[in-house]
C-alpha positions as CSV (number, residue, x, y, z in Angstrom):
1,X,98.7,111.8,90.7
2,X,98.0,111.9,94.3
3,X,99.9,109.4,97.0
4,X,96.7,108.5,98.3
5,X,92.9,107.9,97.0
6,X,91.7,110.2,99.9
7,X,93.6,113.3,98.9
8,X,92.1,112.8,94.7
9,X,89.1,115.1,94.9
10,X,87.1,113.9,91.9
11,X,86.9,110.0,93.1
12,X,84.1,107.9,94.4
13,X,86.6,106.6,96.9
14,X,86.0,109.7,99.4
15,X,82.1,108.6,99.3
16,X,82.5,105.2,99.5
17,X,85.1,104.5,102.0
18,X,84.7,107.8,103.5
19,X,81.1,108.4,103.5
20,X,81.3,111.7,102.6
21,X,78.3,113.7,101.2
22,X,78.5,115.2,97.4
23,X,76.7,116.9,95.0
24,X,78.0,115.3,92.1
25,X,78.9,111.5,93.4
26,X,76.5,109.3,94.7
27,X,77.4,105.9,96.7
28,X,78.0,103.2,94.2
29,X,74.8,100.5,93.6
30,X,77.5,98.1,94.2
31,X,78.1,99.1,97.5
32,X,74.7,98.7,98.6
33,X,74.5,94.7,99.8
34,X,77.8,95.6,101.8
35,X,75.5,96.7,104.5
36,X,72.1,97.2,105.8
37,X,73.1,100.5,107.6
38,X,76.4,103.0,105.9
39,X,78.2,102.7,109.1
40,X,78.3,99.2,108.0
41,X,79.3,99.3,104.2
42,X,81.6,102.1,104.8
43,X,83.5,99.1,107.0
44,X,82.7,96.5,105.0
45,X,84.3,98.4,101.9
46,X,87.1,99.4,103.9
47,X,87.5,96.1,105.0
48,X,87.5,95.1,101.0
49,X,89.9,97.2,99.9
50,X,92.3,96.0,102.4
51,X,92.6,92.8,100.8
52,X,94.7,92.2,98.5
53,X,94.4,90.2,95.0
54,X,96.5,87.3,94.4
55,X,99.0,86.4,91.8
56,X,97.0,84.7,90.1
57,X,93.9,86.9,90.5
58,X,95.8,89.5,88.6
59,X,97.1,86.5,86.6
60,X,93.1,85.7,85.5
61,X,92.1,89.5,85.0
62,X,95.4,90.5,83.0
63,X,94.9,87.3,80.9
64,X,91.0,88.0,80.5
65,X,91.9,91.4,79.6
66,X,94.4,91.3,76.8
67,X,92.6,88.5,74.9
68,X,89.1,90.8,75.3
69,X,87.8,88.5,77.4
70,X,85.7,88.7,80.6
71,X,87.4,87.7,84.1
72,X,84.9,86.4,86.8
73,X,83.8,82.7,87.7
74,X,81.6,80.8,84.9
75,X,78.7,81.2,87.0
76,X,79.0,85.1,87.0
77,X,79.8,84.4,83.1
78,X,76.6,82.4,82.9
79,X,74.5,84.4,84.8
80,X,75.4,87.7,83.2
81,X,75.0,86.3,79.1
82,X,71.5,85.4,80.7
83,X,70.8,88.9,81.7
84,X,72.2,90.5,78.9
85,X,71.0,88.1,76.6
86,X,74.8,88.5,74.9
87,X,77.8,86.4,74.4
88,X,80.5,87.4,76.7
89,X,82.6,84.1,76.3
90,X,84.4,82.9,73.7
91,X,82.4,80.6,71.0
92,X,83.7,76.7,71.6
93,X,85.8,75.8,68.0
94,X,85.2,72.9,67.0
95,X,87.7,71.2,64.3
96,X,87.2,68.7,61.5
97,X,90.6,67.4,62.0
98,X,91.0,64.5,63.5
């Protein structure tokens, strides 16, 4: 393990917070809408990874995660079943008991 993200050769992190060049990496898609021009999404994802998640961010994903489920907002829930034309949420049970 390295003590910093910078230092791990084989990461994305070096291109996209860095904007260094590689062969083998490209800039993630993601990254893309930070930023018309890469002056501005290298800031903009610098500027992201400073933030930090809250408790109950981690809460949501840690929950999401051990039950197999998928963390994100219902409309990022909604909108991604509709692209992949797949369930990602849990089916609603219903019970016959009163």
């Amino acid at each position: 393990m390295v003590g910093d993200p910078v230092d791990y050769r084989c990461s994305s992190y070096q291109i996209n917070r860095l904007g260094t060049e590689s062969k083998l990496l490209s800039p993630q898609p993601l990254s893309l809408p930070l930023g018309m021009l890469k002056a501005e999404r290298l800031a903009n994802y610098r500027q992201f990874l400073q933030s930090e998640a809250t408790q109950e961010l981690l809460f949501d994903i840690r929950y999401a995660l051990n039950k197999g489920l998928l963390p994100g907002t219902e409309r990022f829930k909604s909108e991604l079943e509709e692209l992949t034309a797949r369930r990602i949420r849990p089916s609603q049970r219903t019970s016959s008991r009163p």
